[in-house]
DOBA-233541 format. One line per 8 residues: their letters; for each residue x, y, z of C-alpha. Coordinates in Angstrom, 3 decimals, padded with zeros to 6 digits, m for minus. Last residue first. Layout:
% DOBA-233541
A) X Y Z  ...
//
This chain:
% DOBA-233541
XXXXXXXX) 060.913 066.209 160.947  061.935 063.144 162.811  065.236 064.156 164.658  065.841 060.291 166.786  065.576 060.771 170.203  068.264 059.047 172.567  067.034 058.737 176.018  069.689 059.342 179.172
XXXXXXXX) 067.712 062.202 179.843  068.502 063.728 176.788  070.755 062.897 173.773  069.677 064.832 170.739  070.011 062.335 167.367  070.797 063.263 163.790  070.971 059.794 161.458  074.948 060.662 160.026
XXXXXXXX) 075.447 057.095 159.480  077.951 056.646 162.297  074.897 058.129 164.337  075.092 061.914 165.059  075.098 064.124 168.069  072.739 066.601 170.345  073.463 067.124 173.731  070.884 068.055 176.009
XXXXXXXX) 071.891 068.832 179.359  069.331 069.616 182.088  069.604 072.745 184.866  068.609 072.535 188.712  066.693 074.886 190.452  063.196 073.332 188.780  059.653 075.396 188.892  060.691 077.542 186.306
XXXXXXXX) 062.137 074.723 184.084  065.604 074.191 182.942  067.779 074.376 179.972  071.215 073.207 179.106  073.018 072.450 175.765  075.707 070.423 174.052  076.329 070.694 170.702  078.875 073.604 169.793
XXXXXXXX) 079.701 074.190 173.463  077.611 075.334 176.588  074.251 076.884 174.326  071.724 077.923 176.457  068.469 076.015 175.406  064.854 078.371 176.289  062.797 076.016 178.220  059.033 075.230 177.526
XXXXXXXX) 057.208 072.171 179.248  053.956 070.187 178.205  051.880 068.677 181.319  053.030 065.993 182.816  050.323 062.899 184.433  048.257 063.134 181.671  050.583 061.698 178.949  051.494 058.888 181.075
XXXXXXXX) 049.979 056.469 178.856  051.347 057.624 175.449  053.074 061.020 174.580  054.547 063.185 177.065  055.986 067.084 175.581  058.475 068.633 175.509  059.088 072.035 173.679  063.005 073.316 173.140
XXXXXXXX) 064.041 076.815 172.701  066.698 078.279 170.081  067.804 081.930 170.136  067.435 083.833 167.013  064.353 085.782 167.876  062.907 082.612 168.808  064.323 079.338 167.148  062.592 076.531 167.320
XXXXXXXX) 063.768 073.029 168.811  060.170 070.230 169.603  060.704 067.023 171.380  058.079 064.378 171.562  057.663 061.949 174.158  055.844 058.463 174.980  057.605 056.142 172.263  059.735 058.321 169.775
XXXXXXXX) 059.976 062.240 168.482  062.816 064.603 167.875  060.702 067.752 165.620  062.978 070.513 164.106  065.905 072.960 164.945  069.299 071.225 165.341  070.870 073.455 162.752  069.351 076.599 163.923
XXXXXXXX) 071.279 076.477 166.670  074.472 078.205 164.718  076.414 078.799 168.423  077.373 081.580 170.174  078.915 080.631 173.333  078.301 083.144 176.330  081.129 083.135 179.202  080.456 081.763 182.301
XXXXXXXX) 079.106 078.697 180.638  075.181 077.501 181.070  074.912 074.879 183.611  076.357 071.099 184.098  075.316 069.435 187.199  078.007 069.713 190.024  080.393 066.468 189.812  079.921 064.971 193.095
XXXXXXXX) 083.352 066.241 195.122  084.809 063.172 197.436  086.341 063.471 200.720  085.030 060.082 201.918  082.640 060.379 204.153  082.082 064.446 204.445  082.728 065.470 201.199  080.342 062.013 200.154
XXXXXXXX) 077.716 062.849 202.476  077.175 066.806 201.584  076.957 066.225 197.794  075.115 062.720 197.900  072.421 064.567 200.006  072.595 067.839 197.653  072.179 065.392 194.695  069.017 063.833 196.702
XXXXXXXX) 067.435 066.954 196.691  068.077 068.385 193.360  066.327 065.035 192.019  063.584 065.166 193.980  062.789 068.817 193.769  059.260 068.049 195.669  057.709 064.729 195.962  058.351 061.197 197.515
XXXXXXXX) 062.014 060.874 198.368  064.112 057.942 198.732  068.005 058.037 199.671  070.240 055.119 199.393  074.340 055.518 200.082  076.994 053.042 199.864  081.004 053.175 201.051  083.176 050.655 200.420
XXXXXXXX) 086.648 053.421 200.149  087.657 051.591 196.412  083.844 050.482 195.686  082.295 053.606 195.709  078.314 053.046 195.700  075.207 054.979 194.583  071.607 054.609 194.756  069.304 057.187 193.981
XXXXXXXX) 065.562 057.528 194.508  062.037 059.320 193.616  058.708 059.224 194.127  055.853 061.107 192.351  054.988 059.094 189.982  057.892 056.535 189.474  061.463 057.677 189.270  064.596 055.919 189.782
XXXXXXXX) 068.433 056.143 189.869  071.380 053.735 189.280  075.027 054.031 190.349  078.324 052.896 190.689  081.253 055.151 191.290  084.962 054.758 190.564  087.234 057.284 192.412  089.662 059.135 190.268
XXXXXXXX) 087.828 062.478 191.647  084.666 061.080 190.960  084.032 058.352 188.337  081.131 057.290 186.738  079.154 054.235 185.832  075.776 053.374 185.661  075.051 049.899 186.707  072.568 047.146 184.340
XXXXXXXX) 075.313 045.409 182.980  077.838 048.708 183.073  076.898 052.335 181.376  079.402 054.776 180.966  079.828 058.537 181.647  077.530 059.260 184.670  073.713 060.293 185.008  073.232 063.869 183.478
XXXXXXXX) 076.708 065.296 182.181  077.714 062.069 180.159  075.388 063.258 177.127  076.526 060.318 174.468  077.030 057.571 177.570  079.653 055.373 176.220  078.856 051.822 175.742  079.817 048.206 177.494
XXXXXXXX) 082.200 049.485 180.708  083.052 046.796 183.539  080.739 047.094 186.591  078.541 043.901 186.235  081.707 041.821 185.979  082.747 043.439 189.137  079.920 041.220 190.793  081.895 037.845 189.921
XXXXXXXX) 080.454 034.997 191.978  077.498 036.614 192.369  075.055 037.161 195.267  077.427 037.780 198.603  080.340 039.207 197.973  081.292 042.345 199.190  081.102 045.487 196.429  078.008 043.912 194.938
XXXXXXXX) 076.664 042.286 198.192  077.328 045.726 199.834  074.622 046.791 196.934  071.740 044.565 198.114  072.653 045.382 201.282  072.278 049.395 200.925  068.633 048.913 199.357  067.622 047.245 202.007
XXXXXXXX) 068.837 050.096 204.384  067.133 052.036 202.028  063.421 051.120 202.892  062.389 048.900 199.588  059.402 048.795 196.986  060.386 047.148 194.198  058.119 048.334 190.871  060.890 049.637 188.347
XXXXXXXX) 062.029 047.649 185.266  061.172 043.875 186.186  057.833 044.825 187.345  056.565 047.224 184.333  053.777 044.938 183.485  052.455 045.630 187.206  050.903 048.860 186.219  052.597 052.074 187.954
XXXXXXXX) 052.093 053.096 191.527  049.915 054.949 194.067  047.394 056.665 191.430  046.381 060.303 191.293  049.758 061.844 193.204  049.012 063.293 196.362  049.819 066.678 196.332  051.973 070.062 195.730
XXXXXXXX) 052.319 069.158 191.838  053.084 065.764 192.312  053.292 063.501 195.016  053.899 059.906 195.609  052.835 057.891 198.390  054.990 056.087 201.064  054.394 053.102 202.508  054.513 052.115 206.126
XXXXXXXX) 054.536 048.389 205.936  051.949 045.237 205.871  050.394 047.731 202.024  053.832 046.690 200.742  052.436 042.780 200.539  049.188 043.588 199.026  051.090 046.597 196.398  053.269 044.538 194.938
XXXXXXXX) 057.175 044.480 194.717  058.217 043.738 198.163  061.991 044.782 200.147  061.220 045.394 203.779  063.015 042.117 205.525  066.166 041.231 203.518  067.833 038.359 204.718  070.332 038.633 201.811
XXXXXXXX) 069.429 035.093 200.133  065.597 035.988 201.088  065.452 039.203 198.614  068.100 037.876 195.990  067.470 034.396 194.947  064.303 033.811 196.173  062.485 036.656 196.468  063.570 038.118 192.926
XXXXXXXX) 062.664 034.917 191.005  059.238 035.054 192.926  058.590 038.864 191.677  059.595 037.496 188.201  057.024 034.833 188.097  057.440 030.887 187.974  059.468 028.533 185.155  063.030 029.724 186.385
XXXXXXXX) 064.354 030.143 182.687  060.986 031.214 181.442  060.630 033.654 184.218  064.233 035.555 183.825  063.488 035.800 180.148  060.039 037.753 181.039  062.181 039.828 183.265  064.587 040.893 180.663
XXXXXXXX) 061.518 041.778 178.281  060.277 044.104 181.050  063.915 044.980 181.601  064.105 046.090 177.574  060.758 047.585 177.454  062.546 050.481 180.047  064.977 051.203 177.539  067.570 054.176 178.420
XXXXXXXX) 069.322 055.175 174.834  072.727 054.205 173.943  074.572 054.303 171.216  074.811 051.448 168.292  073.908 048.287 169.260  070.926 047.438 167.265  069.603 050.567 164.974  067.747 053.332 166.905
XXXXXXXX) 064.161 054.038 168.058  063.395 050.673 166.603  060.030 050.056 166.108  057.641 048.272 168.707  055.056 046.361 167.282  055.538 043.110 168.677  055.731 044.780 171.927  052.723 043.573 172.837
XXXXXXXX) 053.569 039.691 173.457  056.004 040.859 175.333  053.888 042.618 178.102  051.147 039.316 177.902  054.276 037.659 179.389  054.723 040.585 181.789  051.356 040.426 182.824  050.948 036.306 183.151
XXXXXXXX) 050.995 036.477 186.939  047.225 038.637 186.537  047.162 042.026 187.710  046.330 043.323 184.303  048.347 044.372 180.744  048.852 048.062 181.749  051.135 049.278 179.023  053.730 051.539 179.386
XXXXXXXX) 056.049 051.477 176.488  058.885 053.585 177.145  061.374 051.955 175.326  061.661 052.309 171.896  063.867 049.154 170.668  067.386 050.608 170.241  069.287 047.454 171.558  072.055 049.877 173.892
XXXXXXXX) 070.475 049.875 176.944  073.286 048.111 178.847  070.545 045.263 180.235  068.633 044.286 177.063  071.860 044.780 174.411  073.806 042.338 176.622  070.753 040.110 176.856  070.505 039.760 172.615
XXXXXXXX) 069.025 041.107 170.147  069.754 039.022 166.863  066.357 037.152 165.881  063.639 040.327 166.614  066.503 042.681 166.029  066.781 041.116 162.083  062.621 041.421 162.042  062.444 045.015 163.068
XXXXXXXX) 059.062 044.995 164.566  059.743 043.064 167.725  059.171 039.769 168.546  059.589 037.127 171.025  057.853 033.592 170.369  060.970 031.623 170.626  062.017 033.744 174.108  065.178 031.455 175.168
XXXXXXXX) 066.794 032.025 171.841  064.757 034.583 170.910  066.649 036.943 173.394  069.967 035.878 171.269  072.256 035.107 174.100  075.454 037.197 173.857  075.163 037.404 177.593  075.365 034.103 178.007
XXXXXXXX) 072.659 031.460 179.083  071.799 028.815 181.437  075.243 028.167 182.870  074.695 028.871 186.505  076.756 031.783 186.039  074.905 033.107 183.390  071.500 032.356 185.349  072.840 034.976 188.164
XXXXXXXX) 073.638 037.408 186.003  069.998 037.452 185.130  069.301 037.808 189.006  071.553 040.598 188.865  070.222 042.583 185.826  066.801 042.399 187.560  068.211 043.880 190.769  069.895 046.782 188.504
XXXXXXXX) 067.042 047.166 186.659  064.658 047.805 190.450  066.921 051.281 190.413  064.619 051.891 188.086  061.655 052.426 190.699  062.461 052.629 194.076  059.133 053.095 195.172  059.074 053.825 199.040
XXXXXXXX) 058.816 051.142 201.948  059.378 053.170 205.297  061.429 051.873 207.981  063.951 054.450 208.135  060.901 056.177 208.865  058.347 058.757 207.313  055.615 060.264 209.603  051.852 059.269 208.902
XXXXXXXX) 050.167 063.008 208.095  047.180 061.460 206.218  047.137 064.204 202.968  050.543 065.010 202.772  051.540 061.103 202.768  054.734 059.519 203.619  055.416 062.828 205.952  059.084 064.454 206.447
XXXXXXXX) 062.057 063.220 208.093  064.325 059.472 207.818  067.472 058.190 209.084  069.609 055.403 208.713  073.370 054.444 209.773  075.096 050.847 208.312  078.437 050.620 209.877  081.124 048.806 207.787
XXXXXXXX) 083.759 051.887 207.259  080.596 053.788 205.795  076.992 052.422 205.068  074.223 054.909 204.071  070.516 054.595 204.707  067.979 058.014 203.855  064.751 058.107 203.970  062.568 061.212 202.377
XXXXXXXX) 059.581 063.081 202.866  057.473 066.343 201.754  060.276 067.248 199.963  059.791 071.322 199.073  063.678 071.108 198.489  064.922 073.403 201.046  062.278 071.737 203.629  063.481 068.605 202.715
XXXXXXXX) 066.994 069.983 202.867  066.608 070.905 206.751  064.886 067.743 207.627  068.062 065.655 206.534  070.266 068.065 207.686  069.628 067.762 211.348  070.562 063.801 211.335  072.657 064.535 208.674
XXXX) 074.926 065.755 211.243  074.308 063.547 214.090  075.651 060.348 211.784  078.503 062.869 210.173
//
């Protein structure tokens, strides 16, 4: 498969309008890397298995380690009440301001809306001055029950992570993950990733307008890694190496409501899945432009990192994971979930209305009797996606899929109810409460 993907790996970029991507997988111990495409459209500077690019959320799972780490030395629990080491943390709900704890933080699952991005300077204190603004940040579900994807939660995470180890987050991560594993090409700002060939994000054909995301958002998404990196940090996971008990980090803590996008379950910080009886672990990221996906079978040891920077990203690195797993390990990737051979017919009109919290809103209407959904961005990132209209093709009586001109591959939407009867629609691993 090494000389295979070799040739493939320039072939899908090219499928996938990619204008670069690394790719690092380990199988039966031996680590193999390759890399294609340009870092930068505009400058022309190759990509190489060398090449730092943004991994962005898969940077949670890092941050849920190093956490993991202070249980084990004793400093907290994961039922830890966040105020408990945080005294000055607060939130707008005043009963999750004293009862949140780290569980809820790293499975997702606390409800505080979480895609606050909020540049609060360069300075060490950013994260601090991070928390400090989510004092008004309203619940975008009650505590603990379903999940929805939480990016303020890591940022809070992180900010526990420095109080416990008295110096920054990005030092935290050097020293007790980065240096323990001898990694080489794994940085999280911009002055030490500028020593490496970096790659830059695109969007819409080009450069992206800014390299990378405000430094707040550290602890949920700024490492910068090659993939073999990447691969080591997991290996320690499946081989030892960083906790004492990594498995714990894999056991199941909530049910995914729409388990056709990113896996079924979530973990402590992992998403979970299983193909063809074979657990899978798993995280993804996005930052502007760029683009990976980490995933790892423990039962056959086999880990796979691929980083892109533009293009059909996430269609990319699914065909990667498609073609390397059949051909590693005989595994099947669960094909995403499109509209039903058959037509459903389905009362849509139900779920029609406005789903709105922190940086989106969600519009369902019905159009000559079929229903179509309206996104839009909402906050700081606003300008960076314009608004986006998708008829919904009904699958069952409450799951959906849609898609975009410009995108081959279809999105679920699966809309559901809280225990009491609050209507939600489940999408991209977000849950939106139904505001009007």
């Amino acid at each position: 498969m090494a000389g295979a993907m070799g040739q493939r790996l320039p072939e899908l970029i090219a499928e996938y309008e990619v204008p670069g991507a690394a790719l690092a997988y380990l199988h039966e111990g031996e680590l193999h890397e390759f890399a294609a495409g340009t870092l930068n459209t505009a400058t022309g500077v190759d990509s190489t298995p060398d090449s730092l690019y943004q991994i962005g959320s898969i940077t949670k799972v890092w941050t849920a380690t190093l956490l993991m780490l202070q249980i084990e030395r004793g400093r907290l629990g994961l039922d830890t009440p966040v105020a408990e080491v945080l005294p000055d943390f607060k939130v707008a709900d005043p009963e999750v301001t004293k009862t949140v704890t780290i569980r809820h933080l790293l499975t997702h699952t606390s409800g505080i809306d979480g895609d606050l991005f909020l540049d609060t300077g360069r300075g060490d204190d950013c994260v601090q001055k991070y928390v400090e603004a989510c004092a008004d940040l309203v619940q975008n579900h009650p505590l603990g029950v379903t999940q929805s994807y939480c990016n303020s939660g890591f940022t809070i995470a992180g900010r526990v992570l420095e109080v416990l180890a008295g110096k920054r987050w990005d030092d935290v991560l050097q020293e007790d993950i980065v240096e323990p594993l001898g990694l080489t090409h794994t940085w999280t700002l911009p002055e030490d990733v500028l020593r490496f060939r970096a790659a830059m994000g695109h969007v819409e054909g080009g450069p992206a307008p800014m390299w990378g995301l405000m430094r707040s958002a550290g602890p949920a998404g700024l490492i910068c890694a090659r993939p073999a990196d990447v691969v080591a940090f997991a290996r320690a996971h499946l081989e030892g190496g960083l906790l004492a008990d990594p498995q714990a980090m894999w056991e199941p803590q909530v049910e995914i409501p729409n388990p056709y996008a990113l896996g079924r379950q979530w973990g402590i910080g992992w998403i979970l899945d299983e193909w063809d009886g074979q657990r899978v672990i798993s995280h993804g990221g996005n930052t502007i432009g760029q683009h990976a996906m980490l995933w790892a079978v423990p039962g056959t040891g086999t880990i796979a990192c691929v980083t892109t920077n533009g293009g059909h990203s996430g269609s990319f690195t699914r065909a990667v994971a498609t073609e390397l797993f059949k051909e590693l390990d005989g595994l099947t990737v669960p094909p995403t979930l499109g509209p039903p051979e058959t037509p459903v017919e389905v009362d849509a009109g139900r779920y029609a209305g406005v789903y709105e919290r922190a940086g989106a809103r969600m519009t369902v209407s019905l159009r000559d009797g079929e229903p179509w959904l309206r996104m839009e961005a909402t906050g700081a990132l606003a300008d960076l996606h314009k608004p986006q209209e998708s008829r919904l093709v009904a699958v069952d009586d409450t799951t959906f899929v849609f898609r975009s001109p410009e995108d081959p591959d279809w999105m679920s939407a699966v809309f559901y109810e809280l225990p009491d009867g609050s209507p939600y629609v489940h999408l991209g691993a977000r849950a939106t409460p139904k505001t009007g």
